[in-house]
C-alpha positions in Angstrom: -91.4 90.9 74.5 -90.6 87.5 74.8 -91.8 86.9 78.0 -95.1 88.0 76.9 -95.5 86.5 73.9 -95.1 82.8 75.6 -98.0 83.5 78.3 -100.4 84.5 75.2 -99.1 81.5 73.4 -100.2 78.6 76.1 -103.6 80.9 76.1 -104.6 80.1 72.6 -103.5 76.9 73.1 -106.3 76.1 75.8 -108.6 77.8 74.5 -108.1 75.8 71.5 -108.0 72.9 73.2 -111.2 73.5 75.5 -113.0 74.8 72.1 -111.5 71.1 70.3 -114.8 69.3 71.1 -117.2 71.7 69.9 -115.2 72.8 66.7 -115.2 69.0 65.7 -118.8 68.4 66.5 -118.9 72.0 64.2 -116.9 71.1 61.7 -117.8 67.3 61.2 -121.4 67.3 62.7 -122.7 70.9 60.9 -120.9 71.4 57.9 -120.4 68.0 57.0 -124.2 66.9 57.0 -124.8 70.0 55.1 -122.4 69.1 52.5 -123.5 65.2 52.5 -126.9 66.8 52.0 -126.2 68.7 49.3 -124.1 65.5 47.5 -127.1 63.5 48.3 -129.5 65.8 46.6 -127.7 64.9 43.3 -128.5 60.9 43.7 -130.9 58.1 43.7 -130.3 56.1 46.6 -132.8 54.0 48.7 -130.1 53.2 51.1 -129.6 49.3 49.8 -128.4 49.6 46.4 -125.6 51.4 44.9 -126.8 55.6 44.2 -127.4 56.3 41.1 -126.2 60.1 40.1 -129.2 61.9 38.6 -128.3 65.3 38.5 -131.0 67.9 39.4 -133.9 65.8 38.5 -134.7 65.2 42.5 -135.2 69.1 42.4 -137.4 68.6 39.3 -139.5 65.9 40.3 -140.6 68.3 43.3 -142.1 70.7 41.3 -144.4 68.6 39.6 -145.0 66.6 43.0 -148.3 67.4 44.5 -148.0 66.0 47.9 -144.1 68.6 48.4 -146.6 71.3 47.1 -149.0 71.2 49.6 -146.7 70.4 52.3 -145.2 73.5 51.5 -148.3 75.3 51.4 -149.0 74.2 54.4 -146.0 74.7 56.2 -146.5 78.4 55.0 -150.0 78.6 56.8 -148.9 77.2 59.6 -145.8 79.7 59.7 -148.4 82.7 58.9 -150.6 81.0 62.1 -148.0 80.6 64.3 -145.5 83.3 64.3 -148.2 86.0 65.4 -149.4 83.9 67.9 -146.0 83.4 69.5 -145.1 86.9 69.4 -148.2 88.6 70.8 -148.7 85.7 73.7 -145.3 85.6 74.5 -145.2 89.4 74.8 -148.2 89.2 76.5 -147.3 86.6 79.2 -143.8 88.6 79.7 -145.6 91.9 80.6 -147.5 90.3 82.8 -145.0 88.7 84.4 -142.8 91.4 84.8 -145.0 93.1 87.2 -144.0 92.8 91.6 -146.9 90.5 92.5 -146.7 87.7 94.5 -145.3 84.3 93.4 -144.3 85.6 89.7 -141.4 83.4 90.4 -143.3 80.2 90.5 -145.5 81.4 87.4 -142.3 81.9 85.0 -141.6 78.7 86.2 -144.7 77.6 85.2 -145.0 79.3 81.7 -141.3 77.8 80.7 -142.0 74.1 81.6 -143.3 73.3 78.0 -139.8 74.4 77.1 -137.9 72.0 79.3 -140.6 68.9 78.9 -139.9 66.1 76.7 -141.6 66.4 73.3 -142.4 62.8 73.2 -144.5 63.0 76.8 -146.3 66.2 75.9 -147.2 65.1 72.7 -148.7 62.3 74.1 -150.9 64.1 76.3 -151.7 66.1 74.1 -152.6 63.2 71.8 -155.3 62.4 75.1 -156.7 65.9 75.3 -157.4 65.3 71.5 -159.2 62.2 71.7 -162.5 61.9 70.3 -164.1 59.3 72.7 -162.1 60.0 76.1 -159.9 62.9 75.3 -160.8 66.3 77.8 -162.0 68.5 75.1 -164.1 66.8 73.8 -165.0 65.5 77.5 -166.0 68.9 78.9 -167.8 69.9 74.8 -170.2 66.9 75.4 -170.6 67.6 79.2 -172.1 71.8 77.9 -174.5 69.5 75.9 -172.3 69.3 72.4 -171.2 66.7 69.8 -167.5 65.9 70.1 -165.0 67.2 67.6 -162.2 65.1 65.1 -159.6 67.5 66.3 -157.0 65.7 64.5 -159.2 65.5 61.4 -158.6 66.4 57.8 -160.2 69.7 58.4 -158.6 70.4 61.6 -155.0 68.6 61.9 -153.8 72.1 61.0 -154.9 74.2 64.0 -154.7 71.4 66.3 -151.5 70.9 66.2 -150.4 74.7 65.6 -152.1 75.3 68.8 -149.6 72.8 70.8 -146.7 73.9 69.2 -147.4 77.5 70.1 -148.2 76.5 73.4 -144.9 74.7 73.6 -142.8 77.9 72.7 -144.9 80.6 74.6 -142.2 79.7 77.3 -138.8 80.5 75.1 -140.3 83.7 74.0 -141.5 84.9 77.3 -137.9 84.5 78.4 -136.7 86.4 75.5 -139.3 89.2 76.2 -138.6 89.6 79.8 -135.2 90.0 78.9 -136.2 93.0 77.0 -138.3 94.6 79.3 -136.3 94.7 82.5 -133.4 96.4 80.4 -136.1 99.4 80.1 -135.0 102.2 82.0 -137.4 102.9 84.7 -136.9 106.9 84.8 -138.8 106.5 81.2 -142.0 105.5 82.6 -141.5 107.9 85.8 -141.2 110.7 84.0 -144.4 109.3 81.6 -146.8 108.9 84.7 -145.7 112.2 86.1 -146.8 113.6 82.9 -150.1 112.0 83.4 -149.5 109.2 80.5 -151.8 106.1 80.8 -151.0 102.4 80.3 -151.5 102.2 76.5 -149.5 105.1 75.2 -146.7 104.2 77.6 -146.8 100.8 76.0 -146.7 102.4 72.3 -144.8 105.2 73.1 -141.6 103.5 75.3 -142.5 99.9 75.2 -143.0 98.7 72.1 -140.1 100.2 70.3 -138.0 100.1 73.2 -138.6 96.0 72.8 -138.3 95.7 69.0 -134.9 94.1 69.0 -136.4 91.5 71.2 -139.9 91.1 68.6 -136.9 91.0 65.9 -134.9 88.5 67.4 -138.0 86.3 68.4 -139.2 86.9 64.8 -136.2 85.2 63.5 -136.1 82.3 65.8 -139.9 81.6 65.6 -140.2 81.7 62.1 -137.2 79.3 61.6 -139.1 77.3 64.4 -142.2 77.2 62.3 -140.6 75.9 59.5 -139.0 73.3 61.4 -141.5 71.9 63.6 -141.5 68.2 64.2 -142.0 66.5 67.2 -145.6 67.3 68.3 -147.0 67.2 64.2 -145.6 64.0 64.2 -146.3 62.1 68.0 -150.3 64.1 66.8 -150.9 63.1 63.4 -147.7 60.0 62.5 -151.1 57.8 62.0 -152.4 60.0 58.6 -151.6 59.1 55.0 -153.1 62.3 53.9 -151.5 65.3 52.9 -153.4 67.7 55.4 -151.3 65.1 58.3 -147.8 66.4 56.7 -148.0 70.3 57.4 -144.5 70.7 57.5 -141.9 70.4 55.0 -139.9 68.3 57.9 -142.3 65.9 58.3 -142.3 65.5 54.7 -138.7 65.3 54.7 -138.7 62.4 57.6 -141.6 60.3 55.6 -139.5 60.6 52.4 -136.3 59.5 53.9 -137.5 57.2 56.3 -140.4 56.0 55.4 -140.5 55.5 51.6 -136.4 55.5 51.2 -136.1 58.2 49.0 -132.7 59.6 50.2 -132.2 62.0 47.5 -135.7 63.4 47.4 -135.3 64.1 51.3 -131.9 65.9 50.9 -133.4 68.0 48.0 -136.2 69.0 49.9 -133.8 69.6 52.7 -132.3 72.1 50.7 -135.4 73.8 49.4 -136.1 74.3 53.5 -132.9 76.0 54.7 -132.6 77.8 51.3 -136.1 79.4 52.2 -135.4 79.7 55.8 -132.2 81.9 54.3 -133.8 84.0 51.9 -136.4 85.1 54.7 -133.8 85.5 57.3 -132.2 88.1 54.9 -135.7 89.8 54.3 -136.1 89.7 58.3 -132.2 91.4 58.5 -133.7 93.9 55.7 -136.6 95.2 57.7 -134.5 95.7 60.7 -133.3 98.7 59.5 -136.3 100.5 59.6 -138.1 99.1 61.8 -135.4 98.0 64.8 -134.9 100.8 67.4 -131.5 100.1 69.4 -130.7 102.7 71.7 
């Protein structure tokens, strides 16, 4: 008993040791800028000057802010936008690609570049395609004989910039999709076609709820995603002072810590965030029951 014990012993103990780094970056990194958040949400502090402890009154000052309001509606419109649009495209691209035709290697290498690409360089071509005087959409709109487009306007900063991020994440979900698809069995869609079964009620019938963990699982991550996004609104639209440039709660976050050195304000709406992102990751964990097929 004792000879076994020892070998089990010096186990644990490298595995603790190999897990060290991580746990601390866990413990320290994780957990303790979500409690410094949380302490933070409870002051006044502009990072110079003493904070001052002001209770819940950053969380009160937010309800009666308009500029938090409408970032929050529109990080809701652009969760309601892009979610969908990730699913279905990402699905799409994955079907597609999980058909034997030649060089579907190079094309899912292709479709998960935005993935791998640096935020910063994308955005910036982006930024280009954009332009109103020499960006490419407006280029080839004014070569068909039209009048270019603000597409980082009041009216269209939204869509513009829902469009890149989808496009950015089309990549990740495709991955996640594929995944799902090739752990199909293939007998299913034998014994469908010798039945005589076309393409759409195969996809209804075996597909679609063969691949709902995957939709469930892309669900979660595209939603918190959403809700998250960053980078591209910011590279797209840091030169607005508008509200209609800050469609994220994020970006409202970064401006009011960074920008305007509200500390607390930022850590409360910090809070608000991940206490949403929770509450609708418990919805999401709801539906699952009923709508979730694992076989």
């Amino acid at each position: 008993m004792e000879l076994g014990l020892k070998p089990l012993g010096r186990e644990r103990l490298w595995v603790l040791l190999l897990l060290a780094p991580t746990l601390v970056g866990l413990i320290f990194g994780a957990f303790g800028s979500v409690l410094a958040t949380m302490g933070l949400s409870l002051f006044k502090w502009d990072l110079l000057t003493p904070p001052q402890y002001v209770g819940l009154d950053n969380f009160k000052g937010l309800m009666g802010d308009d500029l938090f309001m409408q970032s929050l509606s529109n990080t809701v419109r652009f969760s309601f936008i892009y979610v969908p649009m990730v699913i279905v495209l990402s699905l799409a691209v994955a079907m597609l690609l999980n058909r034997k035709i030649h060089g579907v290697s190079f094309f899912r290498v292709i479709y998960f570049l935005p993935v791998v690409s640096s935020a910063v360089s994308v955005g910036l071509v982006w930024l280009w395609i954009y332009s109103k005087d020499t960006g490419l959409l407006n280029y080839i709109i004014v070569g068909l004989g039209g009048q270019p487009v603000r597409w980082l306007s009041t009216q269209n900063a939204l869509f513009s910039v829902i469009i890149v991020n989808v496009w950015g994440a089309i990549g990740e979900g495709m991955i996640i999709f594929l995944a799902g698809l090739q752990a199909i069995p293939r007998e299913l869609y034998e014994a469908a076609q010798v039945d005589g079964a076309t393409e759409w009620p195969i996809f209804r019938r075996i597909t679609l709820p063969l691949i709902t963990p995957s939709i469930f699982f892309q669900t979660i991550i595209s939603t918190i995603n959403a809700f998250q996004a960053f980078e591209y609104i910011y590279i797209l639209t840091r030169s607005g002072n508008n509200s209609s440039t800050t469609p994220t709660l994020v970006y409202s976050i970064y401006r009011n810590g960074f920008n305007y050195f509200r500390m607390g304000t930022a850590s409360a709406q910090a809070i608000i965030l991940a206490a949403i992102i929770f509450v609708l990751t418990l919805v999401y964990f709801q539906l699952q029951r009923r709508l979730v097929f694992y076989d």
